[in-house]
C-alpha positions as CSV (number, residue, x, y, z in Angstrom):
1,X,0.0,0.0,0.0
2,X,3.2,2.3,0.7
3,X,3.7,2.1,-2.9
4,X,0.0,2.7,-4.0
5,X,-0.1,5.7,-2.3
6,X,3.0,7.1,-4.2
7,X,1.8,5.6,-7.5
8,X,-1.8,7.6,-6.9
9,X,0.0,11.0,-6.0
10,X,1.8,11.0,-9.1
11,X,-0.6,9.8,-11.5
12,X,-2.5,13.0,-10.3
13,X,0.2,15.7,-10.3
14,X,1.1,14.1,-13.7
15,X,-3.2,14.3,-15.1
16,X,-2.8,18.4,-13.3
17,X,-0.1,19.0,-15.4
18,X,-1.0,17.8,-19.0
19,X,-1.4,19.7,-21.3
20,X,-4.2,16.8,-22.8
21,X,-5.9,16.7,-19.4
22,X,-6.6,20.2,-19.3
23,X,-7.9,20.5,-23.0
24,X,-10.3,17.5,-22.3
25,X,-11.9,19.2,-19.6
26,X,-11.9,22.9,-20.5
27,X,-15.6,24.1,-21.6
28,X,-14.2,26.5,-24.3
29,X,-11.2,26.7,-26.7
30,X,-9.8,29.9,-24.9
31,X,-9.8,28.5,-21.1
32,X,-6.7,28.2,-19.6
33,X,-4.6,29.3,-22.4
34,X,-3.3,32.6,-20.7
35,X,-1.1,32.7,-17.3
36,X,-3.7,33.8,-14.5
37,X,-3.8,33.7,-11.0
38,X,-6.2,30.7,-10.9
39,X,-4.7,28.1,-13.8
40,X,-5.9,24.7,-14.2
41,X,-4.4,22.9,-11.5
42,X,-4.6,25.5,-8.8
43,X,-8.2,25.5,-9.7
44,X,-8.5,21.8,-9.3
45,X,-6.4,22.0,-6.1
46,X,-8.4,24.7,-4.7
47,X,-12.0,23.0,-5.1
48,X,-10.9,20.1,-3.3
49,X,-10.2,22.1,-0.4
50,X,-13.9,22.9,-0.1
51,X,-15.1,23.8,3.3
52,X,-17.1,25.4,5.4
53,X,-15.4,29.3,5.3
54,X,-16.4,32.1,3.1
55,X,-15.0,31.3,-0.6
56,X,-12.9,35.1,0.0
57,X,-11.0,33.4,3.1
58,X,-10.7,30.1,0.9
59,X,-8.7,32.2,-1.6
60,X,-6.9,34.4,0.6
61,X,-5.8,31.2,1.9
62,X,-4.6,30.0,-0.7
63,X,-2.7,33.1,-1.7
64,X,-0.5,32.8,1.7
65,X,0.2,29.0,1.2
66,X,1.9,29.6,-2.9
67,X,2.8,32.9,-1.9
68,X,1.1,35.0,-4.3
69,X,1.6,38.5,-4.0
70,X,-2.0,39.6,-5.5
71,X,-5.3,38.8,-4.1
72,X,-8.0,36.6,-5.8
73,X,-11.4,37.6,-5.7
74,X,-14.9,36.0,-5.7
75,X,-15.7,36.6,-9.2
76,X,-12.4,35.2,-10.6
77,X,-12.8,32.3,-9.0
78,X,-16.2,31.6,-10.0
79,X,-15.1,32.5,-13.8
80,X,-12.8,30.6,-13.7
81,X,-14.7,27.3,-12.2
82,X,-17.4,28.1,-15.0
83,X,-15.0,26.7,-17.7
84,X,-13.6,23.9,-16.1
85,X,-15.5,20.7,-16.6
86,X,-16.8,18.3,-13.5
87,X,-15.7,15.0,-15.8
88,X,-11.7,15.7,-14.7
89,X,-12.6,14.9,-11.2
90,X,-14.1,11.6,-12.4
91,X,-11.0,10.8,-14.7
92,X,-8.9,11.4,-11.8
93,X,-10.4,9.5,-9.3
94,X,-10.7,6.6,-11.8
95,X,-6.9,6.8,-12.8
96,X,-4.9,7.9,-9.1
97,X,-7.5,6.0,-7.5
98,X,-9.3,3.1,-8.5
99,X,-6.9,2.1,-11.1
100,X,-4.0,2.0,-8.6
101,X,-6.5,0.6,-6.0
102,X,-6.6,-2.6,-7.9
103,X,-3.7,-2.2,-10.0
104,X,-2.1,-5.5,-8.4
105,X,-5.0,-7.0,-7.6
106,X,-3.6,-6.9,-3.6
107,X,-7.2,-5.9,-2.3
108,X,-9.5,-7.4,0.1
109,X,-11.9,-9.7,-0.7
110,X,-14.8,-11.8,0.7
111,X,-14.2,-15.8,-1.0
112,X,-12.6,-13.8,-3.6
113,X,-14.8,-11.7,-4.1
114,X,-15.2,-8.1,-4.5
115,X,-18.3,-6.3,-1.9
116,X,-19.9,-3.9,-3.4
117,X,-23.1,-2.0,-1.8
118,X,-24.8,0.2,-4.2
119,X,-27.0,2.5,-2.6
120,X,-28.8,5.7,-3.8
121,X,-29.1,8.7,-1.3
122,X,-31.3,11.8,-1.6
123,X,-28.6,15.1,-2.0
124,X,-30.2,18.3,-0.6
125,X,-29.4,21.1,-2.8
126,X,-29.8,25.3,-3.0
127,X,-32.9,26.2,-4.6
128,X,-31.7,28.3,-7.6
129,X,-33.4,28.1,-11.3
130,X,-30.4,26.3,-12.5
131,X,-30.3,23.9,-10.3
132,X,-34.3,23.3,-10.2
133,X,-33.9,23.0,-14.0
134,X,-31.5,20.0,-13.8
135,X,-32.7,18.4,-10.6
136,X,-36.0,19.4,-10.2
137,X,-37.6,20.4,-6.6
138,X,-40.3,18.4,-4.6
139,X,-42.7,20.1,-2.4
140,X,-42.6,19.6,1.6
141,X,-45.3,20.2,4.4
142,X,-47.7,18.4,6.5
143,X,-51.5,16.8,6.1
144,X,-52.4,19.3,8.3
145,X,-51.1,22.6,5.7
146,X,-50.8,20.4,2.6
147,X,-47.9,22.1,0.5
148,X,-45.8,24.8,2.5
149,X,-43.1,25.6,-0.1
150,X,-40.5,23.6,-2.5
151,X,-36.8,22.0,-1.7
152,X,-34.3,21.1,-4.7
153,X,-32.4,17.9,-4.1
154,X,-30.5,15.7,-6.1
155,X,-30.5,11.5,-6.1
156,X,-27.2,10.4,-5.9
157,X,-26.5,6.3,-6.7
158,X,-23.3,4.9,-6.1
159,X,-21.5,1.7,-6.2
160,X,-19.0,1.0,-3.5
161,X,-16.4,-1.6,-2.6
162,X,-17.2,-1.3,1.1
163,X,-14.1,-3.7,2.1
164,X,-11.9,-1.8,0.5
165,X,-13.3,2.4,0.8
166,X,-13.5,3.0,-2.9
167,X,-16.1,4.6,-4.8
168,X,-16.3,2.1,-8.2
169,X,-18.7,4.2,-10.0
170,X,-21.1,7.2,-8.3
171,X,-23.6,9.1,-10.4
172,X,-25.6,12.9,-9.7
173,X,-29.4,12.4,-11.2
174,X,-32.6,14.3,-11.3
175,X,-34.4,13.3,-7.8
176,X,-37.2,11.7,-10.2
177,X,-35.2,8.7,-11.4
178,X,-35.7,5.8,-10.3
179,X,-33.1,3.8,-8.2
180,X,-33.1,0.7,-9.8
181,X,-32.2,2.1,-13.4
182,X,-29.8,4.0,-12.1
183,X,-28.3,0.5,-10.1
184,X,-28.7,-1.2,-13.7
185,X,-26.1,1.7,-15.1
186,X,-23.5,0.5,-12.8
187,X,-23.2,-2.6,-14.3
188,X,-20.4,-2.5,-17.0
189,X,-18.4,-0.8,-14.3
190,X,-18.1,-4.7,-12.4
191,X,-16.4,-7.4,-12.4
192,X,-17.2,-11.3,-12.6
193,X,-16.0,-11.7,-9.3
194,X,-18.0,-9.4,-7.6
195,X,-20.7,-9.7,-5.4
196,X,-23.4,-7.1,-5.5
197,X,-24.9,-6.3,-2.5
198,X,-28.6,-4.1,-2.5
199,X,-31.1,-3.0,0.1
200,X,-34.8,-3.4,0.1
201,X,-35.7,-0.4,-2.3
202,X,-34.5,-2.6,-5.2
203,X,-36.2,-5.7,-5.8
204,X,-38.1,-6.3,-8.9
205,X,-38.3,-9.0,-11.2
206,X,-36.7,-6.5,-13.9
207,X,-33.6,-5.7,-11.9
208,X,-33.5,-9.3,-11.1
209,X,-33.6,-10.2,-14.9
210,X,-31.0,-7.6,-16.0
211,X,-28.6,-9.2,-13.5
212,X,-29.3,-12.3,-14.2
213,X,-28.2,-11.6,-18.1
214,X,-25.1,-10.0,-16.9
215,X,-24.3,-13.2,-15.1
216,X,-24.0,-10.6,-11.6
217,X,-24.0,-12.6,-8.0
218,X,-26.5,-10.3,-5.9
219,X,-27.8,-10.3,-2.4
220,X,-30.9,-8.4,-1.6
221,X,-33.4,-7.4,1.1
222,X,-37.2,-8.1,0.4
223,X,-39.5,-5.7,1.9
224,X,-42.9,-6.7,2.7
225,X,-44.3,-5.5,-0.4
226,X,-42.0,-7.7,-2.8
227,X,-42.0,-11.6,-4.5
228,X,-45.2,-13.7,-2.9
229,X,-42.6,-16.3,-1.1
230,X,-40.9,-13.4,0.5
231,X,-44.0,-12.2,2.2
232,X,-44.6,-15.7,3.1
233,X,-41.6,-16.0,4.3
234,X,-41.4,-12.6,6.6
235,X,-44.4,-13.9,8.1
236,X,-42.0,-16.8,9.1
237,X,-44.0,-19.6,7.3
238,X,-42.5,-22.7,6.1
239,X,-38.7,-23.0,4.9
240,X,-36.1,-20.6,6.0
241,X,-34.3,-21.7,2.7
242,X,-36.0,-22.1,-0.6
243,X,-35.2,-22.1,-4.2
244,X,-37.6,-21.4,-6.9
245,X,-38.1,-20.0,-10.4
246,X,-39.8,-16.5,-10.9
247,X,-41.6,-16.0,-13.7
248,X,-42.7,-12.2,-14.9
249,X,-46.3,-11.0,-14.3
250,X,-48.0,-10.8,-17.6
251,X,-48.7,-7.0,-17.1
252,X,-45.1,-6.9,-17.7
253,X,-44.1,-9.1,-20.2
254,X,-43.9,-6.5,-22.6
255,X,-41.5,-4.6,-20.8
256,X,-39.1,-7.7,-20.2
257,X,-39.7,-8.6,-23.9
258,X,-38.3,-4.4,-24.7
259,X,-35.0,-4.9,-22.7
260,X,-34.6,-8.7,-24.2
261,X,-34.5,-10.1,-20.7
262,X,-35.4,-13.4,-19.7
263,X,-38.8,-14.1,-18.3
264,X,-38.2,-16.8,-16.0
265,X,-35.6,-16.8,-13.2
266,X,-33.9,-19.4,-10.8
267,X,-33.4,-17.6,-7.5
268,X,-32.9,-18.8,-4.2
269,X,-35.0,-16.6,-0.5
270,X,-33.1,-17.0,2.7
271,X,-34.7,-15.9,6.0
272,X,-32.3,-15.1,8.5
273,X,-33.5,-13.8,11.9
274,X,-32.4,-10.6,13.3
275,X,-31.6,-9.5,17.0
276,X,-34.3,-7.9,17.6
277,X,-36.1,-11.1,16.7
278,X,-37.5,-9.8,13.4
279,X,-37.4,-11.7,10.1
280,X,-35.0,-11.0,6.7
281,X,-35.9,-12.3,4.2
282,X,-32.7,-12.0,1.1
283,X,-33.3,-13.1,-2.4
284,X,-29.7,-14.5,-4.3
285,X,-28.5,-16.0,-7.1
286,X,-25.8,-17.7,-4.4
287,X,-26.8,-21.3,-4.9
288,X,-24.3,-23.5,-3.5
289,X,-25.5,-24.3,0.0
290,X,-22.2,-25.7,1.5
291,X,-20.3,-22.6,0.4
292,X,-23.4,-19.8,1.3
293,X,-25.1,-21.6,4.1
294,X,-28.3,-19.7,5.5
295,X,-26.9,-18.6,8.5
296,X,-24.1,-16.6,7.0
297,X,-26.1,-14.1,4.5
298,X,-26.7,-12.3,7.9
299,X,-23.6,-11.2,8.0
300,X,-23.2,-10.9,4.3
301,X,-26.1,-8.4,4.2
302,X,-24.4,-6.3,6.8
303,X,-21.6,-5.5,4.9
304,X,-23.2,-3.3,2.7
305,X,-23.7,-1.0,5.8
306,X,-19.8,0.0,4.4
307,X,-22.0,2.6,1.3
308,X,-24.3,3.8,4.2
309,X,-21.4,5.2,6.2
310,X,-19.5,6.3,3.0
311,X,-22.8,8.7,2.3
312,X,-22.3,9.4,6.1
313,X,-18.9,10.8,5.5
314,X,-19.1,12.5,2.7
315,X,-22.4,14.5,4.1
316,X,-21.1,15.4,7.5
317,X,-16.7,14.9,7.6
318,X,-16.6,16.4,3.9
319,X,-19.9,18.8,4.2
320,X,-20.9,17.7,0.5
321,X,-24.3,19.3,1.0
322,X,-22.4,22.8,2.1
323,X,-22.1,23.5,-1.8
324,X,-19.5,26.4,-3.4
325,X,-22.0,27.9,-6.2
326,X,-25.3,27.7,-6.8
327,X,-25.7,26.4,-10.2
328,X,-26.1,22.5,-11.3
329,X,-22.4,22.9,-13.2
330,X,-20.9,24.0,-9.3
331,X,-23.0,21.2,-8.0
332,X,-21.5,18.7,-10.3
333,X,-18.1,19.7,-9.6
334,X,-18.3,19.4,-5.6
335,X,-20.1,16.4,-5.7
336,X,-17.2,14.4,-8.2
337,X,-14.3,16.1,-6.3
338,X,-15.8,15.2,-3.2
339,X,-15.6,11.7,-4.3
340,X,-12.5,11.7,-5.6
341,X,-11.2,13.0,-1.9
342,X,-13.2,10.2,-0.3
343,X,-11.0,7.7,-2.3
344,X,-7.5,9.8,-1.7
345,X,-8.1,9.6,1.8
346,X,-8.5,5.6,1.5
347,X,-5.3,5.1,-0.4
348,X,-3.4,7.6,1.8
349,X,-4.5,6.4,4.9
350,X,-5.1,2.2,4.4
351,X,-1.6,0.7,4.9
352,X,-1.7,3.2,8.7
353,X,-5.1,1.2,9.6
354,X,-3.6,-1.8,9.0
355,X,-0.8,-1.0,11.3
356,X,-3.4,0.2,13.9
357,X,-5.3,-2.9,13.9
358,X,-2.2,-4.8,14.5
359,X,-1.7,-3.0,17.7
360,X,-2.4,-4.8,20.8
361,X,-5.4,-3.0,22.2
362,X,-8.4,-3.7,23.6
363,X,-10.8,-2.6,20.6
364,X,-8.6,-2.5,17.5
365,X,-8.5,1.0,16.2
366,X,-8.9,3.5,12.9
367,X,-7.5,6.4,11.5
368,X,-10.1,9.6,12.5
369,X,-11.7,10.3,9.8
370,X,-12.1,14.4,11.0
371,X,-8.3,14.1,11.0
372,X,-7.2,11.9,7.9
373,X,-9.3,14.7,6.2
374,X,-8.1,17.8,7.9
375,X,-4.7,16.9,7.2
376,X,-5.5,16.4,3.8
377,X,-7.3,19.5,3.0
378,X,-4.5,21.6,4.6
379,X,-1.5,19.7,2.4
380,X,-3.4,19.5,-0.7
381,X,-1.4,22.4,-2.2
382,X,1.9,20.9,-1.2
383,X,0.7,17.2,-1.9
384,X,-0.7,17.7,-5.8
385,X,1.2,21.0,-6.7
386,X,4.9,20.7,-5.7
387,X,7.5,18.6,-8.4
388,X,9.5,17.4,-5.4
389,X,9.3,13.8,-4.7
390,X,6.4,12.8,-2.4
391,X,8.2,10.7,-0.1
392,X,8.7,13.3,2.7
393,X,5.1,15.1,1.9
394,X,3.6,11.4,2.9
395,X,5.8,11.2,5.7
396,X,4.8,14.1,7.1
397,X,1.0,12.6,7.0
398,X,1.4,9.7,8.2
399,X,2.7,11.0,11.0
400,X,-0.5,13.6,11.5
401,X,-2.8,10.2,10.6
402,X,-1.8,8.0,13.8
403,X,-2.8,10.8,16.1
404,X,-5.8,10.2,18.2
405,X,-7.0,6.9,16.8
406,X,-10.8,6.1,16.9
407,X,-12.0,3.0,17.9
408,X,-13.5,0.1,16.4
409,X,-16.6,-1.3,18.9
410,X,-18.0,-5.1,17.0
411,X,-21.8,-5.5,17.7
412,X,-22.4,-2.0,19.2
413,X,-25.9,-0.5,19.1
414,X,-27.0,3.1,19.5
415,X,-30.3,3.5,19.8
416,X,-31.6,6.2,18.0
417,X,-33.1,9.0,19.9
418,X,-35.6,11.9,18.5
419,X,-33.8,14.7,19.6
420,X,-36.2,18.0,20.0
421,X,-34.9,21.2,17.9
422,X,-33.4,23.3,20.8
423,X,-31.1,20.3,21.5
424,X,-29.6,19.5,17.8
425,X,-29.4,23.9,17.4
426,X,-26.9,23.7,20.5
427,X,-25.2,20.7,18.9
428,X,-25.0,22.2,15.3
429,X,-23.8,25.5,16.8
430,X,-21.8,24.7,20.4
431,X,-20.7,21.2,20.2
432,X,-20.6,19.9,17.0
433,X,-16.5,20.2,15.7
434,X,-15.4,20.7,11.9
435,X,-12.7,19.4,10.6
436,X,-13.1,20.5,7.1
């Protein structure tokens, strides 16, 4: 991993400094051609630094740290954003990222295969025309006052190897997509030894079929309103372990017939029960019984809790929803850089959680997540702009990532509380601590 994370920091200062790079993603011909305060890669450099200051004390900032004798206003840097196109940050984390991720195919794996959640999660976004006009807006009230005004957000879908932190392939959408089309997009971004892994908003005979045609091993959660033997099976009748053979409703066989997708498939329920004693009921295309017994898709369904807390970071450690500009082009850009961060920090900081968990402690322990990030955000300049060799830059970080370790508790449970309004205002503005 040492060597990953040296590979991935030059691959990126290598992509910031092409000349090709920078005239795939400029959005005219005259973009970046003259010597400015804010060229390409100090614009790249700067977005990922994205926090919770003014944008003026963002800049001023980062006039002091390259030493730049003239000051950088507002409106320069959102001219200079407007030509600079959201795809580099999805080329970059795909190159210094996941390509070095699994460049030597040293990753961790569940019986060899790769874990990946895919989750969609709702993105709350300023409500400005241009952002309406690409995500659209929902309205919000009560049954008591009906309609009370209109919020923009966003539905963000996302597959994620949640053994190894890295975002595979993540996608921005108007809120009024549907989930499991955007899961079926996903697809020629896996591998045949992956395991797909969804919750109970995606079960459907159609989703089930397009898998099944990409010869994809799934796991997912039934709810209560899905196939006729998994709401037989929640009620905790008959087998805990059954396979069968769906065949489509005939309401829809003209919708299986458009996509060319089979209208019969084998597919095996498991019912596992849960702590609380509650029923789960799974649906898999994991056959083999000796290899997948019942009991263990319990724990194979928990694993993709790794995409929940990857939303949870990226919402609260890297404030995603605290966005720079307020049009869809600004929102596109913070989102994809945000990502691309998310997988920086797992390549920078993976080989110094190994060497935590080999520590002899009583709960093996973590990098902090409000410090792996910190750190990153304040050597970003240093890390992606300077020529100098990396070595001593990483050093330096690794140094700042062992500091005040977190914690890793097996099996606990917070219960969730309802907290009343006065209490989370004093924790938004007294307790709560930002670290980026």
């Amino acid at each position: 991993m040492e060597l990953k994370k040296i590979i991935s920091i030059k691959i990126a200062r290598e992509l910031l400094q092409s000349h090709e790079f920078k005239e795939r993603y400029k959005n005219t011909p005259t973009a970046f051609t003259r010597t400015r305060k804010l060229h390409f890669r100090i614009l790249m450099i700067l977005m990922l630094q994205k926090g919770l200051k003014s944008l003026q004390l963002r800049l001023n900032e980062l006039v002091l740290s390259v030493e730049k004798s003239e000051s950088i206003s507002n409106s320069a840097f959102t001219q200079a954003r407007a030509n600079l196109d959201y795809r580099a940050f999805i080329e970059l984390n795909q190159k210094s990222v996941v390509d070095v991720m699994y460049g030597d195919n040293n990753v961790k794996t569940y019986k060899g295969m790769r874990i990946l959640g895919v989750d969609g999660s709702k993105i709350i976004l300023p409500s400005t025309p241009s952002i309406i006009n690409e995500f659209g807006e929902v309205p919000y009230g009560s049954k008591e006052t009906f309609t009370q005004g209109n919020y923009s957000y966003a539905l963000a879908s996302t597959m994620y190897d949640v053994l190894n932190r890295v975002v595979i392939d993540s996608s921005l959408n108007n809120y009024s997509n549907y989930e499991v089309d955007l899961a079926i997009k996903h697809l020629p971004l896996t591998n045949d030894n992956d395991l797909l892994i969804y919750d109970r908003g995606y079960p459907s005979f159609r989703h089930l079929a397009h898998l099944t045609k990409a010869n994809k091993k799934f796991v997912m959660r039934c709810s209560s309103a899905s196939f006729k033997d998994a709401r037989d099976m929640l009620k905790g009748n008959g087998s805990s372990d059954r396979t069968i053979t769906l065949k489509v409703h005939h309401s829809k066989i003209k919708e299986i017939e458009n996509f060319n997708l089979p209208k019969e498939i084998k597919v095996r329920f498991v019912r596992v029960v849960l702590e609380t004693g509650e029923y789960e009921v799974l649906v898999t295309n994991l056959f083999d019984k000796v290899e997948f017994p019942t009991e263990e898709f319990a724990y194979i369904y928990y694993l993709r809790w790794g995409v929940e807390e990857f939303y949870g970071i990226i919402k609260t450690r890297l404030t995603l929803e605290n966005f720079s500009g307020k049009t869809a082009h600004s929102i596109y850009q913070d989102f994809y850089s945000t990502i691309y961060l998310s997988g920086l920090e797992t390549i920078l900081t993976s080989d110094i959680n190994i060497e935590l968990q080999k520590k002899k402690t009583r709960n093996k322990q973590q990098v902090n997540h409000a410090v792996s990030f910190n750190v990153i955000k304040n050597k970003a300049i240093k890390l992606l702009l300077d020529d100098s060799p990396p070595d001593d830059i990483l050093e330096q970080l690794e140094i700042l990532f062992k500091t005040n370790p977190v914690q890793i508790r097996p099996n606990r449970k917070v219960p969730r509380l309802k907290n009343s309004n006065y209490k989370l205002y004093n924790y938004h503005k007294r307790t709560k601590k930002i670290c980026f």
